[in-house]
N, C-alpha and C positions, 0 to 999 in steps of 0.2 A: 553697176560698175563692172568692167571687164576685168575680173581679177584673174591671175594665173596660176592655178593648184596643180603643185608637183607631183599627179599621181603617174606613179612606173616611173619616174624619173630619178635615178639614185645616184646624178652627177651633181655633186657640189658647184661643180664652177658652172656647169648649164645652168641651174639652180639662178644662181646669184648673177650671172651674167644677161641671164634672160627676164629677170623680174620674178621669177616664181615667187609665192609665199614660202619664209624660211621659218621656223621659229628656232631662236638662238639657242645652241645648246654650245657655243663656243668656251664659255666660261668653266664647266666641267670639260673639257676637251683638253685646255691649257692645265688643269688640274691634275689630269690624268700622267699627260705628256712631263711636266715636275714632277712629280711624286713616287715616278716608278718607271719599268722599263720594258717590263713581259705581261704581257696581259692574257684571260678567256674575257667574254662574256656570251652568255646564253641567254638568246630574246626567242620569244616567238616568231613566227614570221610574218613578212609587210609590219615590222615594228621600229622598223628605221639602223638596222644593221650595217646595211650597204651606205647607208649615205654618211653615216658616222665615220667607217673607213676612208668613204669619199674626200669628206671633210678632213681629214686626217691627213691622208694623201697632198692635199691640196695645203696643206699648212709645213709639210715636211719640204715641200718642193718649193716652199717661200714666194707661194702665190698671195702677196702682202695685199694685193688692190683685192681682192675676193673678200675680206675681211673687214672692209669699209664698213660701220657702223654696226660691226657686231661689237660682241666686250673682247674679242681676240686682238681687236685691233688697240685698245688700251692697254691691255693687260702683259702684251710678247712687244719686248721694246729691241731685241736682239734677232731678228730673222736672218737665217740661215736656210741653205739650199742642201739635202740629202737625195743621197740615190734610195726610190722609191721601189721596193717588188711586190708589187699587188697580185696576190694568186685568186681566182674567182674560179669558184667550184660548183654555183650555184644554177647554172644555166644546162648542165649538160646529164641526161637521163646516164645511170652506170646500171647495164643491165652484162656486163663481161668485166673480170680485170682488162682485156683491152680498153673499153671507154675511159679506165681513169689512166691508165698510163698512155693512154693520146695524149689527152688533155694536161697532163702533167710536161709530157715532152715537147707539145706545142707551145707553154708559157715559155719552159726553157728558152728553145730556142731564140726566141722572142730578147730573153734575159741579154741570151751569148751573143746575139747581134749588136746588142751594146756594149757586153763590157767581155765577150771573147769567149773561147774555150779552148779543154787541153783534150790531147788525146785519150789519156790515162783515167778521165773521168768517162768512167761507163757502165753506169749505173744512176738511174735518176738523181740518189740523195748526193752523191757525188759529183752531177754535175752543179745540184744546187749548194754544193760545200765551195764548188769553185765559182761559181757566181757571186755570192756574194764577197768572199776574198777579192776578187779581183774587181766588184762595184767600191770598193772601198778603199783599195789603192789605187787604183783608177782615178777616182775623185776628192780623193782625200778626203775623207768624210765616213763616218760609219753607216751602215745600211738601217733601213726600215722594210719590217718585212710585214706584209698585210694579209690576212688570209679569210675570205669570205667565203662563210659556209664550211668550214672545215670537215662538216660530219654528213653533209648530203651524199656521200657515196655509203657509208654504213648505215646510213638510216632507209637506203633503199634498198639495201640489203638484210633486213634485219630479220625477217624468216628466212633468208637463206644460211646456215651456218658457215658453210664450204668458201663463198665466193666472201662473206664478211671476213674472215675468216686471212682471207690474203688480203681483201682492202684495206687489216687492220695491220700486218704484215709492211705492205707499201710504205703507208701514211705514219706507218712508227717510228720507221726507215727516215722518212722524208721529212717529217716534222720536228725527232730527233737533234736534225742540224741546225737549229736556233740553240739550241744548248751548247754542241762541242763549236760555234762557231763564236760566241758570246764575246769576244777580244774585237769583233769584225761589224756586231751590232749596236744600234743605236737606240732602237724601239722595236716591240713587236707587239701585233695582237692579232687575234684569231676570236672569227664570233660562229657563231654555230647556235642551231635550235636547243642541240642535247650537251650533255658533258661523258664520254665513251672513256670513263677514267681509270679504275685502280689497275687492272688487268691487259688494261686497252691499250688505246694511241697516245695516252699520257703520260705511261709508267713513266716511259723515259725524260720526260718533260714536268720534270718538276720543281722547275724554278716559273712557272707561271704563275700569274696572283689572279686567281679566279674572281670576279669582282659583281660574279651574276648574281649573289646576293649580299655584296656590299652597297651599306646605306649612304655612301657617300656619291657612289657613282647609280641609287637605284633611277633617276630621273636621265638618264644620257640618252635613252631611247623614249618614246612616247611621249605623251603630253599631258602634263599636270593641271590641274585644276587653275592654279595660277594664272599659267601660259593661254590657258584657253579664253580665259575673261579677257586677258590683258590683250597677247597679242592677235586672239579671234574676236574680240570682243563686236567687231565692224560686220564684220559674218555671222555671227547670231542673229544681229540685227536686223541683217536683211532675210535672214533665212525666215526667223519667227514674220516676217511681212504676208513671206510667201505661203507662209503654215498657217496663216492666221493667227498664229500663238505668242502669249505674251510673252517677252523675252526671260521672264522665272519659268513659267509653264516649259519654255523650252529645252533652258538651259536643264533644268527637272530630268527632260525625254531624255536629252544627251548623256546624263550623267546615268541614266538606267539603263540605258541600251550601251554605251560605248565605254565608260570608266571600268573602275574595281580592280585593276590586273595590281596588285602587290607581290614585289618579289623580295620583298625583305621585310620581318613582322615590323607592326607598330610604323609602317610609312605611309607617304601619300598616293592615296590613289591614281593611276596612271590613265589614257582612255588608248586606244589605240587611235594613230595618228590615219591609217590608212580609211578605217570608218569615215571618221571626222573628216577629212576632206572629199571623201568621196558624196557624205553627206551633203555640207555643202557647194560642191561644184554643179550634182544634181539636182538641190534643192526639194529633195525627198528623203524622208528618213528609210533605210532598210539594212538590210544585213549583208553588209556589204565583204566585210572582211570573209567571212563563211562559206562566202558564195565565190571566194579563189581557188576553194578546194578544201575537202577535208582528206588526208589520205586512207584507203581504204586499213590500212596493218595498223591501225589502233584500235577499229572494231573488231579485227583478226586478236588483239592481244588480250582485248576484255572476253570476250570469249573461249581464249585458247588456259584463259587465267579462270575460269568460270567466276566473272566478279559482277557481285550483286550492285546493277546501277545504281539504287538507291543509295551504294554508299558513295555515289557522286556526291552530293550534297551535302556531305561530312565526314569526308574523307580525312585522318589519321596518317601523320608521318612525321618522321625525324630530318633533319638536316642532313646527313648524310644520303639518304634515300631522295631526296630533290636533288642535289647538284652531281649525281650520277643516273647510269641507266645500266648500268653493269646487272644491276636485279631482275632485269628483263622479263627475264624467264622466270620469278615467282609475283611481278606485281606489273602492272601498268602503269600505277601509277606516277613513276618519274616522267614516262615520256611526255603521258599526258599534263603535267604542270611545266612541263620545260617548253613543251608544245602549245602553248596557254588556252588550254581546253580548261584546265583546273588554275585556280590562284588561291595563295593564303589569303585566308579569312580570319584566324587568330593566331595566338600563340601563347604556349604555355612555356613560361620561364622554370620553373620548378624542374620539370619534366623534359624541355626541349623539344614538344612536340608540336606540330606546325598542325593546326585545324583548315582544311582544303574546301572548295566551294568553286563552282561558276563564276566565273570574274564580273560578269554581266547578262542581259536578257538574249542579247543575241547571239552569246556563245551558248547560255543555254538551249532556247531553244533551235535555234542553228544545228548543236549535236544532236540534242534529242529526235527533232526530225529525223536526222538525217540515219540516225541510230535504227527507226523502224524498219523497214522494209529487210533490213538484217536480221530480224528478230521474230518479225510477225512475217503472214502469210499474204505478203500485198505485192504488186509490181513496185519498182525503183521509184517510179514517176507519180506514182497516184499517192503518196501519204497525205497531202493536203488534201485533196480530193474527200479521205477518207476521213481526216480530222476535226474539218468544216461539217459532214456532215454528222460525225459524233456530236460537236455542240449544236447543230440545231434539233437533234434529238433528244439532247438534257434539257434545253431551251423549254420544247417543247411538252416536255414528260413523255414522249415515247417509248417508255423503258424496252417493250421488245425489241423497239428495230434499234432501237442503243444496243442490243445483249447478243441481238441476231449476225450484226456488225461485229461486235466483240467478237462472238465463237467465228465468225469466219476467219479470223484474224488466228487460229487457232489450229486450223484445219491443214491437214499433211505436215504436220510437226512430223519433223525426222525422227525416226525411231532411235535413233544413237543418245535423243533428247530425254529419253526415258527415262532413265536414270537418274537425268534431273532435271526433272521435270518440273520441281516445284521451284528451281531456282528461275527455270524458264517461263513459267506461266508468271513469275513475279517480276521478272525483267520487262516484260511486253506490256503488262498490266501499268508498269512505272513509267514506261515511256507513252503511254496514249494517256493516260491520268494526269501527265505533268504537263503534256500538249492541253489536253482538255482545259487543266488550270491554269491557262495563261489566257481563255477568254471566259472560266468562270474563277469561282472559288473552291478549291479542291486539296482535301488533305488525306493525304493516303501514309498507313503505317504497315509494318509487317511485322511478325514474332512468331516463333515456334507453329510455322508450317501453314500459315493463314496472311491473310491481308483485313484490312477495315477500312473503309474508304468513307471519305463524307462529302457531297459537292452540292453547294449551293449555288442558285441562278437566282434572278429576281424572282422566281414566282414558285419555281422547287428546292426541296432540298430530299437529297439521296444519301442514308445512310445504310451503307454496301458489309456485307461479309462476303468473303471469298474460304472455301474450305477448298482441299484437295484428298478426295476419297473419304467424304463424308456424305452430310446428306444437304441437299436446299433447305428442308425444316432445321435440322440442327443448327446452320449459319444462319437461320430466322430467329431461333432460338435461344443463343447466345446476343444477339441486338437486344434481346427485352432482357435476358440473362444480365449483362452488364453496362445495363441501360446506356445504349450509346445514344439514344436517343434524347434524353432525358435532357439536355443542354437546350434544345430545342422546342419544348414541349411548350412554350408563352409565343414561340415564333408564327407570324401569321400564315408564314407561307406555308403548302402542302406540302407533307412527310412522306416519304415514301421508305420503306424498311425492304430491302430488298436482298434474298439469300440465295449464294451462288455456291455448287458445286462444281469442283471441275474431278473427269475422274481418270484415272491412271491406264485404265484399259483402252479406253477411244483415244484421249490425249487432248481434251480437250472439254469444254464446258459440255457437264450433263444435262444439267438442271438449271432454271432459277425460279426463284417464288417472291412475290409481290404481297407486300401488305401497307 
């Protein structure tokens, strides 16, 4: 069948005028639009932000026939027509405050072409004080004001202090005038990756109802497990033809590789919608969303933060530390879960702490890749290169040219790393180990200045000690010492106990010893 999958396309009425695949998310739309009047939400991105606006856009403008056979069409018995101001910040690189005060002064004008302007306004927030006043008595109607992407100029600024610094300056200015104009509004929302809050472009703007981890609205963006049977259910079908795979087996892969993203504890899992069709339009499963880009200043923050990856996978926070990024400067963490590299994985009521994780396989290993070449001594381009040939090395029981690999991975560590060096050897060790266990079985732990690693294949199994400024026999040592072995010892396949030093003068693996 010729179906039509909306990817890059974040027009509602193209959408729905052309035949695209929609899946309805009308019903939370009208809920939202009753229930309140200021909105945030922070989604990842390609998680359907723009088209949410679109859709927005397109119901305020009492575009009634666009709404055929969704539930907007039952539900809004009264249409009405409002003056729309859609600001999109999302397309244009700010590497100057020039870039954003173009782009600010070219919607303007845009605005005042419609509905006028005064002299006396000459200042951006001023002239958007008089835009909307005068869309509104202009038309007799209150304004809607839409703002996509609100924080894409601060977030690529975000090692720069100086230049954030006045984009926070501008946009506090600017954003501001949804509050002293509130007599002249009828709706607003603003979506954005981050939330740039207490100190930031919010202070002033606090009649918003942040709703990025309200449980009411957690399903407006992405696609639920529900929506995927229901309204993909015809697309599974064909895809598992093309896979060979039976429509459980499949649905299984989808939900491993594309699901997990929870933005508010105790709800249902979301998948990302950009995967899922790119999935199938090509009729191949891969990592799709990953492969749009990861930006470079999150590997900049985990690093600048000296933060141990392993606490990827159980990462600790509170409520307040997610729905801001003001922390910046002592944790990564917000960016990274507002940026859905991390997603809640629990939650503790008692406590209010939110337990963090990978949302999925292919945001894991998507980052983890992409993490190497930052961390080890590889080119950009070659990690896979080097990954592939680590597993056929375990595969194989090569332990040298596995170790010989390893220490190259090691070699011209920056001297500045010295100092911590043990956090560094443990980083690079985490991310070739998490790679490796994604084609074997691999459990790697760390404590008090050491690592212990265990990986099994079908035919080996490798139980690793790791010291720093020890010796290869003492991390041999400690294997019979607290029998790590010993879980294995009825197992048929060959053992291998292998003790590694790394030491602090080279900066890099000394020793290993095999038994």
């Amino acid at each position: 069948m010729n179906r039509k999958y909306p990817i890059g396309i974040q027009s509602f009425e193209n959408i729905r005028k052309e035949g695209y695949l929609y899946v309805d998310k009308t019903a939370l739309i009208y809920q939202l639009v009753q229930t309140g009047k200021y909105y945030f939400l922070s989604r990842p991105r390609r998680f359907g932000k723009s088209l949410l606006l679109s859709t927005l856009q397109a119901y305020y403008e009492g575009k009634k026939e666009l709404f055929d056979g969704l539930a907007m069409a039952s539900l809004e018995k009264d249409w009405k027509t409002y003056p729309v101001l859609l600001l999109d910040l999302n397309a244009q690189r700010y590497d100057s405050v020039d870039s954003l005060t173009s782009i600010l002064n070219d919607t303007l004008c845009e605005w005042e072409r419609l509905y006028g302007t005064q002299e006396s306004e000459t200042t951006l927030s001023l002239r958007f004080k008089g835009v909307i006043q005068r869309a509104a008595e202009k038309t007799g109607r209150n304004v809607v004001v839409l703002i996509d992407e609100y924080d894409k100029p601060m977030l690529q600024a975000i090692h720069n202090k100086e230049l954030q610094s006045s984009y926070r300056n501008i946009l506090k200015a600017f954003y501001g005038v949804l509050k002293s104009k509130d007599a002249y509004l009828q709706f607003a929302l603003l979506t954005g990756v981050t939330k740039f809050s207490k100190v930031s472009v919010f202070s002033d703007l606090n009649n918003l109802m942040d709703i990025s981890m309200d449980n009411r609205y957690a399903a407006i963006c992405g696609i639920t497990e529900q929506e995927l049977v229901t309204d993909l259910g015809e697309y599974i079908r064909d895809l598992s033809g093309t896979l060979q795979m039976s429509y459980e087996d499949l649905l299984r892969e989808l939900q491993e590789r594309y699901d997990g993203y929870h933005f508010v504890e105790d709800s249902e899992g979301l998948y990302n919608p950009f995967s899922l069709l790119n999935t199938f339009a090509r009729k191949k499963l891969g990592n799709y969303w990953f492969e749009t880009g990861t930006p470079t200043y999150l590997v900049e923050l985990l690093k600048e933060n000296h933060y141990p990856l392993e606490h990827l996978t159980y990462e600790q926070a509170t409520a307040d530390t997610l729905t801001g990024i003001d922390t910046v400067d002592s944790s990564p963490i917000p960016v990274l879960y507002q940026s859905g590299y991390l997603t809640i994985k629990d939650y503790d009521p008692e406590f209010e702490t939110y337990t963090l994780g990978f949302p999925n396989k292919e945001v894991e290993e998507g980052f983890t890749r992409f993490l190497l070449p930052y961390y080890a001594h590889i080119r950009s381009g070659s990690s896979a290169f080097h990954i592939v040939n680590f597993v056929k090395e375990v595969r194989s029981g090569n332990i040298d040219g596995f170790m010989k690999r390893l220490q190259s991975f090691f070699s011209d560590t920056p001297y500045e790393l010295v100092r911590d060096l043990e956090l560094h050897y443990q980083n690079v060790l985490f991310i070739i180990f998490r790679l490796v266990g994604f084609y074997t079985q691999a459990e790697y732990h760390t404590s008090e200045g050491r690592v212990d690693l265990v990986i099994r294949t079908d035919q080996f199994i490798y139980v690793m000690e790791f010291k720093l400024d020890g010796t290869a026999e003492e991390a041999l040592q400690q294997i019979e010492e607290k029998q790590y072995a010993l879980p294995f010892a009825s197992d048929s396949r060959r053992l291998f106990k292998v003790g590694v030093n790394f030491s602090n003068a080279t900066r890099n693996i000394e020793k290993w010893l095999v038994r």
